[in-house]
Chimera marker file (.cmm) of the C-alpha trace (Angstrom):
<marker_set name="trace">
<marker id="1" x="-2.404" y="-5.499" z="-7.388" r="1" g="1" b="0" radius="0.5"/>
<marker id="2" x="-4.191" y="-8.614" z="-6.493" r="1" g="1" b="0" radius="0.5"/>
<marker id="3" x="-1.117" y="-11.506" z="-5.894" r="1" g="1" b="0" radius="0.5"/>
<marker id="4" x="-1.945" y="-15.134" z="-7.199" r="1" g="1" b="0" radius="0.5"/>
<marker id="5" x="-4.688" y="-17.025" z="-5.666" r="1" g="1" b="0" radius="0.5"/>
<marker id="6" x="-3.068" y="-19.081" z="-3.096" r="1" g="1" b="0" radius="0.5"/>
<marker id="7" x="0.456" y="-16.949" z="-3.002" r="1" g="1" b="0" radius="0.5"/>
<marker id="8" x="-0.276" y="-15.105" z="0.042" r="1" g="1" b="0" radius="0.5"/>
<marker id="9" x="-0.913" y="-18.029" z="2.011" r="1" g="1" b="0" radius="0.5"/>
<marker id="10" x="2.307" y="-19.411" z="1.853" r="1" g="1" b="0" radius="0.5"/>
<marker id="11" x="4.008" y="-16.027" z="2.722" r="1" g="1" b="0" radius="0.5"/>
<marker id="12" x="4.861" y="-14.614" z="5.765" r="1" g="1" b="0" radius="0.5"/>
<marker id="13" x="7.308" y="-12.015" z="7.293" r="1" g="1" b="0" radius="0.5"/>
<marker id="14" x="10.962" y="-12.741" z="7.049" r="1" g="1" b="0" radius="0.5"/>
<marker id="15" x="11.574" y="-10.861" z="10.564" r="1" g="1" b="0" radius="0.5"/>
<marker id="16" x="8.757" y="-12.246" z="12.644" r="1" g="1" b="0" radius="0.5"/>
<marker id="17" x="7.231" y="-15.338" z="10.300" r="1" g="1" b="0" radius="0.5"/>
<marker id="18" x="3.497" y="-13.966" z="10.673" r="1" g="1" b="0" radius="0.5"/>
<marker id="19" x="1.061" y="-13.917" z="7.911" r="1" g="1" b="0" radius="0.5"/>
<marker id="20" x="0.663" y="-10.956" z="5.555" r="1" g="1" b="0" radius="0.5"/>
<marker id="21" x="-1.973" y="-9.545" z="4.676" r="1" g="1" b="0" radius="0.5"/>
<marker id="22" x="-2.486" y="-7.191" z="1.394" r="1" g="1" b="0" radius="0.5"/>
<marker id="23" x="-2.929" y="-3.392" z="1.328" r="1" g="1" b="0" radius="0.5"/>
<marker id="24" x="-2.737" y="-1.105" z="-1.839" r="1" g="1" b="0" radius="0.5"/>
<marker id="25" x="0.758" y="-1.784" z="-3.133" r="1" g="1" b="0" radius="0.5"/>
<marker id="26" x="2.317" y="-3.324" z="0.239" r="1" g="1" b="0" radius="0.5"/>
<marker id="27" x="2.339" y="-6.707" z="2.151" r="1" g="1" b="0" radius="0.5"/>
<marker id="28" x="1.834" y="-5.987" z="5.198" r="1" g="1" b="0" radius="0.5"/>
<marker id="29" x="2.632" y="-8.123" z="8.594" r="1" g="1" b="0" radius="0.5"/>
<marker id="30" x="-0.116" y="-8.866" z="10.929" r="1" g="1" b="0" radius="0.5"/>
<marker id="31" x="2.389" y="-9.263" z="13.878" r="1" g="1" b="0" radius="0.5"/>
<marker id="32" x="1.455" y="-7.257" z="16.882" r="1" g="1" b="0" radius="0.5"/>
<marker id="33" x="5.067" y="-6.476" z="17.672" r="1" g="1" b="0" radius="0.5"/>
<marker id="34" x="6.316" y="-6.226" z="13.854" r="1" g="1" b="0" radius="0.5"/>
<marker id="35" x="3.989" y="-4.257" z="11.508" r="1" g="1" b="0" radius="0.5"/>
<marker id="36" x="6.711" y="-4.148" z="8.793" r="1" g="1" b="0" radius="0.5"/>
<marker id="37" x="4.758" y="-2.839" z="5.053" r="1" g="1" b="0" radius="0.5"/>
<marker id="38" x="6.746" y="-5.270" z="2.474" r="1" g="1" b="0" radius="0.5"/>
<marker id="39" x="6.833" y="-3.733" z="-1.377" r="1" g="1" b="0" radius="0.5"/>
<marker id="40" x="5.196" y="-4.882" z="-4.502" r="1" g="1" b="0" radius="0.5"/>
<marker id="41" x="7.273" y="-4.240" z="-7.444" r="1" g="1" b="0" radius="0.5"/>
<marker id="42" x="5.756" y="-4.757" z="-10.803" r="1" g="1" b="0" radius="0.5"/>
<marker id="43" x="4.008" y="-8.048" z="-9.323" r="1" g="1" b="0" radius="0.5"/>
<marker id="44" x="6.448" y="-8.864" z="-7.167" r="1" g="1" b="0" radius="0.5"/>
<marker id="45" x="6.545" y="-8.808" z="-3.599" r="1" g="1" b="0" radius="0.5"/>
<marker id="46" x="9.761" y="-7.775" z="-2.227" r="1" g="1" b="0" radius="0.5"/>
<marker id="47" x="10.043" y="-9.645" z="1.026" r="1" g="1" b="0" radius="0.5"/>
<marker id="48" x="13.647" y="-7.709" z="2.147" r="1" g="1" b="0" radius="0.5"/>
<marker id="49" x="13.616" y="-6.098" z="5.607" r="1" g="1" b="0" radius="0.5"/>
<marker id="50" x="15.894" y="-3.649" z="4.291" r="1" g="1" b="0" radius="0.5"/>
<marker id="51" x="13.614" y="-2.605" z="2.007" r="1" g="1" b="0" radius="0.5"/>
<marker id="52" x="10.094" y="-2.878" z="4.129" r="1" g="1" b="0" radius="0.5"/>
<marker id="53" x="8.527" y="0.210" z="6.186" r="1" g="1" b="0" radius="0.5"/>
<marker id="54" x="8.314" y="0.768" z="9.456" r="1" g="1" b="0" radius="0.5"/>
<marker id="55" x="4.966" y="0.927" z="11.165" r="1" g="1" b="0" radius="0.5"/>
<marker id="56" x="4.335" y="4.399" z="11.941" r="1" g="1" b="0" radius="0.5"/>
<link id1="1" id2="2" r="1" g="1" b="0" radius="0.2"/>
<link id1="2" id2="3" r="1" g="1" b="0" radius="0.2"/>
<link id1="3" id2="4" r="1" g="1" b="0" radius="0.2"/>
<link id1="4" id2="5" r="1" g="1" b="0" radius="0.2"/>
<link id1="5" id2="6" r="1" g="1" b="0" radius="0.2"/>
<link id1="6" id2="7" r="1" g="1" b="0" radius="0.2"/>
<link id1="7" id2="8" r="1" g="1" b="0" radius="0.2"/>
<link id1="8" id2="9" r="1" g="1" b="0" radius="0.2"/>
<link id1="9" id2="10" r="1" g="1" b="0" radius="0.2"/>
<link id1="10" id2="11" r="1" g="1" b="0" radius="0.2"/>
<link id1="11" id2="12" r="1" g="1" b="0" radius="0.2"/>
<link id1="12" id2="13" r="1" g="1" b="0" radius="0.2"/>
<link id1="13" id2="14" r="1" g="1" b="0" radius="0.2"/>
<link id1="14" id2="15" r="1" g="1" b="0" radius="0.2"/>
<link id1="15" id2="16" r="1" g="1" b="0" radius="0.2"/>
<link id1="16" id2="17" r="1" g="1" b="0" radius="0.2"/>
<link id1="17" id2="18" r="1" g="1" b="0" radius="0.2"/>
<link id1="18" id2="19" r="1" g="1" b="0" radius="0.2"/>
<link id1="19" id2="20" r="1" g="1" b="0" radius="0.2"/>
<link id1="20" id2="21" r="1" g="1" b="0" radius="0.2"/>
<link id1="21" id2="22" r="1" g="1" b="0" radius="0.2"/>
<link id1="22" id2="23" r="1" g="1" b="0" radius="0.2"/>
<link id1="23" id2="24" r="1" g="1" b="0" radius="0.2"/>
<link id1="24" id2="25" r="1" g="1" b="0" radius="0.2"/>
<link id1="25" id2="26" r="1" g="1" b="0" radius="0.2"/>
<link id1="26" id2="27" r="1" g="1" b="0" radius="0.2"/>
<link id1="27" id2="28" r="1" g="1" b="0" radius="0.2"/>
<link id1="28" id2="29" r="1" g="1" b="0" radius="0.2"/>
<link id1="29" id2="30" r="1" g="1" b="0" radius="0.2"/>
<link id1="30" id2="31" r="1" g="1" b="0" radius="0.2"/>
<link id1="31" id2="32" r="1" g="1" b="0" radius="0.2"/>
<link id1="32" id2="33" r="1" g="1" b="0" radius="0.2"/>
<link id1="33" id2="34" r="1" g="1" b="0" radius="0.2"/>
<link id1="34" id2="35" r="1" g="1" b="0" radius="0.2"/>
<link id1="35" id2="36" r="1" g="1" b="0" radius="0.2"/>
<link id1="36" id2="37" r="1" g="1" b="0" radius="0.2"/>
<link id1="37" id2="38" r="1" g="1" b="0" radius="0.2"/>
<link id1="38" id2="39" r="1" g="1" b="0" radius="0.2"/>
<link id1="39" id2="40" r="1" g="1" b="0" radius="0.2"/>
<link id1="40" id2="41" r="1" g="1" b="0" radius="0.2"/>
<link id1="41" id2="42" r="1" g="1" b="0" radius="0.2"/>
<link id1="42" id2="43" r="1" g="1" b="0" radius="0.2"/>
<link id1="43" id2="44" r="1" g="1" b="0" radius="0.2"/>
<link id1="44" id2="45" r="1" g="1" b="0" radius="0.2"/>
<link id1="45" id2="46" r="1" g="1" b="0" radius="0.2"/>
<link id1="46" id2="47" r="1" g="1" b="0" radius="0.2"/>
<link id1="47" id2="48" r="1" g="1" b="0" radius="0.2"/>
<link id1="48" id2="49" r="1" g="1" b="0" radius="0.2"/>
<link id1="49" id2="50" r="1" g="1" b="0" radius="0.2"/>
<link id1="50" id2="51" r="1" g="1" b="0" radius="0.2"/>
<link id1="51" id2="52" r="1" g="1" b="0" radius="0.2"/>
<link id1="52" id2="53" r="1" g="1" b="0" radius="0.2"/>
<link id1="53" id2="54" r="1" g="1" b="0" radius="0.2"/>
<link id1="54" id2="55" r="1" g="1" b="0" radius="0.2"/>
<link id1="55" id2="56" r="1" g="1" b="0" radius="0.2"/>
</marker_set>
């Protein structure tokens, strides 16, 4: 699922505005407090909170 050459540089976490990183099918948030694994449906990252999973 590799996202667009440049794409994840512009993202970052909508709860804690850190940079994401990519793993498997998630985003996930390279905040030490946050941790939050963001979605990638068909392509798409889904960048809800609602929708993200906890760290564990």
């Amino acid at each position: 699922m590799p996202l667009e050459a440049g794409l994840l540089e512009i993202l970052a976490c909508p709860a804690c505005h850190s940079p994401l990183e990519e793993q498997d099918t998630e985003l996930v948030c390279t905040g030490q407090d946050c941790g939050l694994a963001y979605p990638v449906r068909d392509d798409i990252p889904v960048l809800l909170v609602d929708e993200a999973r906890r760290p564990e």
